[in-house]
RODO-2510 file (C-alpha; in nm, 4 decimals, decimal comma):
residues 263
     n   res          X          Y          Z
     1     x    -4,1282    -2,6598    10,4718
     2     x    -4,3396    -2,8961    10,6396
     3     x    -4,2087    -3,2808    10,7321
     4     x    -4,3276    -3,6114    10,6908
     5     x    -4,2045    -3,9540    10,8579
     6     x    -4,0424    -4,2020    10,5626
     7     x    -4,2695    -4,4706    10,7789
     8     x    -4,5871    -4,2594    10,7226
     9     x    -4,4779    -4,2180    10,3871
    10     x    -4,4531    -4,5898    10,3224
    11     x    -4,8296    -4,6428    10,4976
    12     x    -4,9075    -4,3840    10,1942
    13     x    -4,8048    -4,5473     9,9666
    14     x    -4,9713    -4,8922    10,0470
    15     x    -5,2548    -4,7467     9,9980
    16     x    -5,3753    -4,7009     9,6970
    17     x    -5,7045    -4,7658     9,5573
    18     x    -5,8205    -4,9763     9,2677
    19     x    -6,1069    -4,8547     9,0214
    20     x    -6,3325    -5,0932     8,8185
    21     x    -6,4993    -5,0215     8,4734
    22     x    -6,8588    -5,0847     8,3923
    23     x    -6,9938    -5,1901     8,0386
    24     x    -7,3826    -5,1441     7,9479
    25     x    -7,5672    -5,3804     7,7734
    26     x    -7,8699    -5,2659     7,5054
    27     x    -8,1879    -5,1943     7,6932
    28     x    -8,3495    -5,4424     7,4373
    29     x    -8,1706    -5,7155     7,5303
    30     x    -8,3725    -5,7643     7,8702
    31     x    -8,6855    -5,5932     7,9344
    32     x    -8,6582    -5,7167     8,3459
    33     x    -8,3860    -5,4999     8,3982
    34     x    -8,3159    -5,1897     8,5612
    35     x    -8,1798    -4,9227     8,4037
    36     x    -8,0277    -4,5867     8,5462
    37     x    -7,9225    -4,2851     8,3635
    38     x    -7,5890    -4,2212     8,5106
    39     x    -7,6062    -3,8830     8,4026
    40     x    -7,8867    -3,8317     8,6579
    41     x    -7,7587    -4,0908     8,9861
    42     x    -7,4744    -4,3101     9,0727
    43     x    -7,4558    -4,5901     9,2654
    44     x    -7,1003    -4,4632     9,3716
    45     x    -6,7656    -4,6469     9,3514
    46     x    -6,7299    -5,0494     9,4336
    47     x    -6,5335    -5,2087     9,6913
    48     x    -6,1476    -5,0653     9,6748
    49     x    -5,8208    -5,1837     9,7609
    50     x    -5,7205    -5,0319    10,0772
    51     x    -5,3254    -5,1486    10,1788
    52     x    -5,2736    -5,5007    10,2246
    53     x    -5,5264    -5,6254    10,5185
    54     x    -5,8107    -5,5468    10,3027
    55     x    -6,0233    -5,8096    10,0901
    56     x    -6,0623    -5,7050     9,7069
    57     x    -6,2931    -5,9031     9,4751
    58     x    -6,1686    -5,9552     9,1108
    59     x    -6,5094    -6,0197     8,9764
    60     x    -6,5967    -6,1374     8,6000
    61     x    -6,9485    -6,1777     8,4057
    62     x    -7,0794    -6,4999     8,2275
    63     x    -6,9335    -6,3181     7,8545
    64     x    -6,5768    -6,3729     7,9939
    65     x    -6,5942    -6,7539     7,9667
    66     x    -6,4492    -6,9121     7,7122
    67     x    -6,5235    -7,2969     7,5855
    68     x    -6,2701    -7,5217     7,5464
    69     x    -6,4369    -7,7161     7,3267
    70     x    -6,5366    -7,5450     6,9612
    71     x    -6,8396    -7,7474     6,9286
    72     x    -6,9656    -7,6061     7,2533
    73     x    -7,2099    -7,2964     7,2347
    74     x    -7,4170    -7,1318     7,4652
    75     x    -7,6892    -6,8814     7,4635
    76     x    -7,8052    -6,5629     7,6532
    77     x    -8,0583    -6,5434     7,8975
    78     x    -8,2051    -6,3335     8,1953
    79     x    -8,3934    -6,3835     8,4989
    80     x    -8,7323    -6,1937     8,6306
    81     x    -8,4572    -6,0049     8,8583
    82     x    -8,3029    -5,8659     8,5146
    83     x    -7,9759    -6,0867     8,6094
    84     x    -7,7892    -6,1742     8,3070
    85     x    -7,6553    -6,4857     8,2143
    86     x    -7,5429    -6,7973     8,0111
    87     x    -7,6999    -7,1233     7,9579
    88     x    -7,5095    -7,3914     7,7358
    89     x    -7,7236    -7,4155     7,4181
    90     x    -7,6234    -7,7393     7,2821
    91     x    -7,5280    -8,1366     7,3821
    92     x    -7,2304    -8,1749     7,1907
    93     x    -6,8595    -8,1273     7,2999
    94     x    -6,7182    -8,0758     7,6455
    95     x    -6,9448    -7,8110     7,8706
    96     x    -6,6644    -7,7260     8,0404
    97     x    -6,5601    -7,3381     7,9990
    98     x    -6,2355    -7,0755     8,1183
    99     x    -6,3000    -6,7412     8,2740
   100     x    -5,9430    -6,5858     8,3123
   101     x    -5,8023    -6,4765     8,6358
   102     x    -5,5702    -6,1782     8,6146
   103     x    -5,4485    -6,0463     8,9491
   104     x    -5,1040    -5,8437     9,0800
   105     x    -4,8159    -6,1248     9,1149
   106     x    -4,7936    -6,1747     9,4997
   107     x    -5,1121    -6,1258     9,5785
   108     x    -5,2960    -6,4141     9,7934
   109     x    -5,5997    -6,5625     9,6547
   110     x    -5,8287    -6,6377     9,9246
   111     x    -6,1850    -6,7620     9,7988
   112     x    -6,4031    -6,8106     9,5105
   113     x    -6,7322    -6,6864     9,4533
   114     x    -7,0191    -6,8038     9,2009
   115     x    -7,3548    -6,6561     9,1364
   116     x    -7,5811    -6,9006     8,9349
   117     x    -7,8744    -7,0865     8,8822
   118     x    -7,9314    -7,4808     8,9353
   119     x    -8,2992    -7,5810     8,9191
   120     x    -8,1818    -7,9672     8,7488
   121     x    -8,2382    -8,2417     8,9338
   122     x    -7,9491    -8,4524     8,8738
   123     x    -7,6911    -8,2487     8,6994
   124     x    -7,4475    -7,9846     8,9027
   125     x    -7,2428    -7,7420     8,8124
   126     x    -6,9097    -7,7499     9,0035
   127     x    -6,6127    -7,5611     8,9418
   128     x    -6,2045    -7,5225     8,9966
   129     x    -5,9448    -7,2548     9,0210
   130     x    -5,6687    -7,3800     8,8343
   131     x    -5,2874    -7,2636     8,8534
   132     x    -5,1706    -7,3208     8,4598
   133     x    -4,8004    -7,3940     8,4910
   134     x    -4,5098    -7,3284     8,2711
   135     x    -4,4370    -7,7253     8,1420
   136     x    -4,7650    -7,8216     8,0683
   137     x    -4,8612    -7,9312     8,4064
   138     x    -5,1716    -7,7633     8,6175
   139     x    -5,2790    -7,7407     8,9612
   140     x    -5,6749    -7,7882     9,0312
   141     x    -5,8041    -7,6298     9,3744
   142     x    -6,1763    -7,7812     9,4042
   143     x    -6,4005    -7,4575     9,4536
   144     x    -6,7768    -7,4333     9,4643
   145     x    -7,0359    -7,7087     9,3490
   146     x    -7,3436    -7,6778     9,3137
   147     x    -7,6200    -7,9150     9,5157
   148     x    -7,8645    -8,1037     9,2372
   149     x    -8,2140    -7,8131     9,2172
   150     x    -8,0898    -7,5911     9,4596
   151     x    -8,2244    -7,2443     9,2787
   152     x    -8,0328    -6,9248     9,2051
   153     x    -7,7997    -6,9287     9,4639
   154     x    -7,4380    -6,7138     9,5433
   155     x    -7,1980    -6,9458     9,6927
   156     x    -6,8434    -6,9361     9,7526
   157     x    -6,5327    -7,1309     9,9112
   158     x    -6,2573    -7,0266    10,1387
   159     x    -5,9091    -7,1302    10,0016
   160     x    -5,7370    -7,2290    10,3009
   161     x    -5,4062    -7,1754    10,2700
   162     x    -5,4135    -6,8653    10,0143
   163     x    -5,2839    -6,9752     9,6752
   164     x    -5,0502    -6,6924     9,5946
   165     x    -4,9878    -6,5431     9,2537
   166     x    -4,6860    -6,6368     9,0526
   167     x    -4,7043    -6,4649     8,7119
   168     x    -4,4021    -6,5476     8,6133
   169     x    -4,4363    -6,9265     8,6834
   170     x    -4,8444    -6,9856     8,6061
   171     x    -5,1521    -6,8705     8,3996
   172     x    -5,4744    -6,8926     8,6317
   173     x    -5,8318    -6,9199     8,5185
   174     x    -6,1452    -7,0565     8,6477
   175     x    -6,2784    -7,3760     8,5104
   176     x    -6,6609    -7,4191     8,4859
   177     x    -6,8655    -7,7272     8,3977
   178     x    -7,2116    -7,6136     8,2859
   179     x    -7,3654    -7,9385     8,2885
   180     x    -7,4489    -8,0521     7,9486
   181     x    -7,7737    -8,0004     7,9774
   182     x    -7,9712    -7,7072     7,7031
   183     x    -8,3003    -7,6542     7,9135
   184     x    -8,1069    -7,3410     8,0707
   185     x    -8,2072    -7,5323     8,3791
   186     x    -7,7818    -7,4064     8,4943
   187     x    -7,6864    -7,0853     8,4069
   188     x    -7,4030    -6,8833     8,5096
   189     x    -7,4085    -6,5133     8,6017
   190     x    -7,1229    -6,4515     8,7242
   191     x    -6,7281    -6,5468     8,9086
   192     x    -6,5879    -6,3302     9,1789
   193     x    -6,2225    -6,4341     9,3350
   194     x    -6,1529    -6,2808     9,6206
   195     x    -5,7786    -6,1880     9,7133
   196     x    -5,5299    -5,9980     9,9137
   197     x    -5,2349    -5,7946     9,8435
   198     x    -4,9364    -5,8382    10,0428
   199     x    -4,5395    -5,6854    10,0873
   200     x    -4,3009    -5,9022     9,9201
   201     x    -4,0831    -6,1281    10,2149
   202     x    -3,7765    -5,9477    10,3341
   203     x    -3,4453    -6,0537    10,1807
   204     x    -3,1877    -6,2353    10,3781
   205     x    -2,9298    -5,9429    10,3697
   206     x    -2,9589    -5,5770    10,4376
   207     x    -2,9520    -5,3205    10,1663
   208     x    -2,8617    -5,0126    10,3945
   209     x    -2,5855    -5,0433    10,6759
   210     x    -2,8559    -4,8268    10,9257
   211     x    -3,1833    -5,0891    10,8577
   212     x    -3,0136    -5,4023    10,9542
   213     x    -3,2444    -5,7439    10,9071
   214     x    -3,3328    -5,7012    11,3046
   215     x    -3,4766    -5,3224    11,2176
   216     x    -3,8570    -5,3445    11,2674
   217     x    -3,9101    -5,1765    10,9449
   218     x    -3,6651    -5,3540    10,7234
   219     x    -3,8790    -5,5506    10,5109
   220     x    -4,1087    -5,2499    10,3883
   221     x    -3,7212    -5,0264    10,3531
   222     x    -3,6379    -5,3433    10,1420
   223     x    -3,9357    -5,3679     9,9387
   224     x    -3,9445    -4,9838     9,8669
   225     x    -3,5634    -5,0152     9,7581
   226     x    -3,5984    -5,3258     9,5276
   227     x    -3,9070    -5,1692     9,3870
   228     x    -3,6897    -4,8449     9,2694
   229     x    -3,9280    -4,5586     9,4585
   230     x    -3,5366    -4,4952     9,7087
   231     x    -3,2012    -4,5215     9,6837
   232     x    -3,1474    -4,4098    10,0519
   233     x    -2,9765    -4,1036    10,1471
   234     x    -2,5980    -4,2043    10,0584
   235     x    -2,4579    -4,5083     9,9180
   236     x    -2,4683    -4,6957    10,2498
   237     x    -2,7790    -4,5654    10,4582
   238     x    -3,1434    -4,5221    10,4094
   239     x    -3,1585    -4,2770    10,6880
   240     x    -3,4623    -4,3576    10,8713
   241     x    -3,5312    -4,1455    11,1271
   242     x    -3,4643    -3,8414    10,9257
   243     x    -3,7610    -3,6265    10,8250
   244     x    -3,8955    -3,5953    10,4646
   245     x    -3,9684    -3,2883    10,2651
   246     x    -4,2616    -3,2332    10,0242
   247     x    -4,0056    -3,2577     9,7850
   248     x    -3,8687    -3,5910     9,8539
   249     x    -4,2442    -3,6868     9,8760
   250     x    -4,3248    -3,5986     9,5451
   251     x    -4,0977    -3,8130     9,4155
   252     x    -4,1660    -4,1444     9,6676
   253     x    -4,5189    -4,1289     9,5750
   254     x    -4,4618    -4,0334     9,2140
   255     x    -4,2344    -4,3310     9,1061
   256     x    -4,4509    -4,5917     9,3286
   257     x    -4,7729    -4,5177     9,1635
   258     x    -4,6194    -4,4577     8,8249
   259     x    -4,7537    -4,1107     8,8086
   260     x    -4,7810    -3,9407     8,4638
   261     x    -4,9469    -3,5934     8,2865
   262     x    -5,1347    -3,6089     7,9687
   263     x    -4,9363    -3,4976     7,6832
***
């Protein structure tokens, strides 16, 4: 039966990819764009999520924002590109609107990305990513603004540290001003954050008498334990030098990715 390394096996297991889903809109709707019979070609997969080094863009269109005012509306519109958009459609209430942000708890965000149009003179469109905490009480990291007529533009900002995710502590969402203005001079296209996963911080004590805290691989024998995927190979030890069997590789990989048959 052939072997693998439990270290190898953890590098596995890191590295799973992420998949996206795609919604089309009515050919009607805009007459500039391009459309592709997916039947016939594919563009191919996006960007995935490969381990924890790599960068992974949670990205959301104009239709997820959300006003926070109910006497704020805005209306559809495209560009001679075929890019889709909103434009705020009236003067009354606050033009400020949510998009939001749902990403893995632990994960670092690392930048902000907005693709949009500002062709105003005097009025920008500037942005935050906000960190909603539990209490009322929220946390505004100053993102991208736009500079007064600038034209259709992607720009982005580099959060520096990473903000990372708490779930359990904070709501997150991106907060958008569209300017007020109804001459679709601003429109919004849409919001991309960019983030990073990462292995939770090794615990102060050791779980297994044989991966003591100095052990170069204790914090990713630690994670694997608290997350469930090993108990070790006796009550005391993980054991990790010892070789691995298909079998006990079926079930690392099968409880860490939550693996399932149809019924």
């Amino acid at each position: 039966m052939r072997l693998v390394s439990r270290f190898f096996l953890v590098l596995l297991v890191l590295g799973v990819t992420g998949t996206g889903l795609a919604q089309n809109k009515p050919k009607a709707s805009n007459p500039n764009a391009t459309f592709i019979d997916d039947a016939v070609v594919r563009n191919g997969p996006g960007p995935a999520t490969y381990g924890t080094t790599a960068n992974t863009w949670y990205t959301m269109s104009a239709w997820d924002a959300h006003p926070i005012d109910s006497s704020f509306t805005y209306t559809y519109t495209f560009m001679p590109s075929g890019a889709e958009g909103i434009a705020q459609s009236n003067s009354s209430g606050s033009p400020w609107v949510h998009l939001p942000v749902h990403l893995p708890n632990g994960s670092l965000v690392n930048s902000l990305e907005l693709e949009r149009c500002d062709t105003n003179a005097s009025v920008l469109m500037d942005s935050w990513f906000v960190e909603n905490q539990k209490g009322g009480n929220a946390v505004y990291h100053t993102a991208v603004i736009s500079a007064a007529n600038e034209g259709c533009v992607v720009s982005s900002v580099v959060f520096s540290p990473a903000i990372q995710v708490d779930n359990d502590a904070n709501s997150y969402f991106v907060e958008i001003n569209m300017g007020g203005v109804t001459d679709q001079s601003i429109i919004l296209f849409s919001v991309r954050v960019g983030y990073t996963l990462q292995v939770s911080p090794a615990p102060a004590t050791a779980t297994f008498a044989d991966v003591p805290t100095t052990h170069p691989q204790f914090r990713f024998v630690e994670a694997l334990a608290a997350a469930g995927i090993t108990a070790g190979c006796s009550a005391t030890d993980y054991c990790p030098d010892a070789p691995l069997t298909r079998g006990q590789m079926a079930v690392y990989l099968s409880v860490a990715l939550g693996l399932h048959w149809p019924n």
